[in-house]
C-alpha positions as CSV (number, residue, x, y, z in Angstrom):
1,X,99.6,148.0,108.1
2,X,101.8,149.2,111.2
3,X,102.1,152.4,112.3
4,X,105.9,153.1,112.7
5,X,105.3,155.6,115.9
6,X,103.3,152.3,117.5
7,X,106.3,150.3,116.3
8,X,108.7,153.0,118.6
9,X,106.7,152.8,121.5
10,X,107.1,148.9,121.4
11,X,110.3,148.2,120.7
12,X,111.1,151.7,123.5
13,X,113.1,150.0,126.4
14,X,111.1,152.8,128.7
15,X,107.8,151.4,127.4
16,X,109.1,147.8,128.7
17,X,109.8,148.9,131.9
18,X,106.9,150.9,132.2
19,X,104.8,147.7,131.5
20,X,107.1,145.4,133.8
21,X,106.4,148.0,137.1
22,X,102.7,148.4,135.7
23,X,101.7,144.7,135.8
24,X,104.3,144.3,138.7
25,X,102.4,146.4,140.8
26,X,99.0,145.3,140.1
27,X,99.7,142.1,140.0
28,X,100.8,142.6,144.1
29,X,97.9,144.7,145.0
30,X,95.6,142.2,143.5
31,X,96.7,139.6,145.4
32,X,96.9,141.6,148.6
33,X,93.0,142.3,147.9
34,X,92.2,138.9,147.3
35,X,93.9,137.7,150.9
36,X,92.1,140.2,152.3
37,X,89.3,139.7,150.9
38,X,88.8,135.8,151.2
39,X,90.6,135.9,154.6
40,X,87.5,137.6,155.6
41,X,85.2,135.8,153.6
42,X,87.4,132.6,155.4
43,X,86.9,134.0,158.8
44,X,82.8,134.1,158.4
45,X,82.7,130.7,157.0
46,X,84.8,128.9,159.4
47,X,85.3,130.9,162.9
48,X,81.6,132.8,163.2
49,X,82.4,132.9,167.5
50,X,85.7,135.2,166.8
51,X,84.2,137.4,164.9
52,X,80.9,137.6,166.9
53,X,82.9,139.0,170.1
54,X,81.3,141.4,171.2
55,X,83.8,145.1,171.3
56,X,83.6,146.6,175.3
57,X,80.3,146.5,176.3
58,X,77.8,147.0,173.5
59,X,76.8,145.2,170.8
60,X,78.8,146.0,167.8
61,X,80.5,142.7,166.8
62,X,84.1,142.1,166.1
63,X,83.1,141.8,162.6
64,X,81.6,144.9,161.9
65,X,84.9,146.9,162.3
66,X,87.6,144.2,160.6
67,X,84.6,144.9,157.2
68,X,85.2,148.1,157.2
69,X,88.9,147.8,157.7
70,X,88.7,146.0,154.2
71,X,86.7,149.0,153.1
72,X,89.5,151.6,154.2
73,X,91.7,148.6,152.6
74,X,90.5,148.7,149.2
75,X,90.4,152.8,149.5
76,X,94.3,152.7,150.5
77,X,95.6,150.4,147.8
78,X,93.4,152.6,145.2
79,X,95.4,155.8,146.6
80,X,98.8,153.5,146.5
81,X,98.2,152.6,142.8
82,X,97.0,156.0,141.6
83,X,100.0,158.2,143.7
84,X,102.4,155.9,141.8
85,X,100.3,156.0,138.5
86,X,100.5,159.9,138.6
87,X,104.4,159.9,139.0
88,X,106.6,157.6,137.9
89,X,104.0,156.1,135.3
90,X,103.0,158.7,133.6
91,X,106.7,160.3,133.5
92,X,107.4,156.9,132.1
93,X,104.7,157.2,129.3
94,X,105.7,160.8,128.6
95,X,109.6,160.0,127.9
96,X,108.1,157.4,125.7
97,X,105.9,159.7,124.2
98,X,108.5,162.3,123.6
99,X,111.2,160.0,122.3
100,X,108.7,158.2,119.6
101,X,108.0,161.5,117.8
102,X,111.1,162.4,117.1
């Protein structure tokens, strides 16, 4: 029991592409986060004095603006993936859309 419209959208070269840039694209943000991420996570287990430096001459830490640069990070690479979603994905899925009802 197949449905013969889910059958179009498979066999739809549009529908492979889309999927190829899709997992493409996560796949590289994903491992951007995880550097990131871990680098950080690195940087606290092994090199506590560089990131205990104190910034001028008060008392915020090194440390405290490099976290919330992974913050603003995470926020940008969200925005990156959704901009791209929005455009050329769903144009993608539309075409595909269009094309398996006829």
């Amino acid at each position: 029991m197949s449905d013969p419209i889910v059958e179009k959208i498979k066999t739809h070269p549009k529908y492979a592409e889309l999927r190829s840039k899709r997992n493409g694209l996560g796949v590289l943000l994903t491992i951007l986060m995880l550097v990131v991420y871990y680098g950080y996570v690195c940087l606290i287990a092994f090199n506590k004095p560089f990131l205990a430096q104190p910034i001028g001459t008060g008392v915020t830490s090194l440390g405290v603006p490099l976290g919330m640069a992974i913050i603003v990070f995470t926020i940008v690479i969200t925005g990156i993936y959704v901009r791209r979603a929005n455009s050329e994905f769903d144009q993608l899925t539309r075409d595909i859309l269009k094309d398996a009802a006829k």
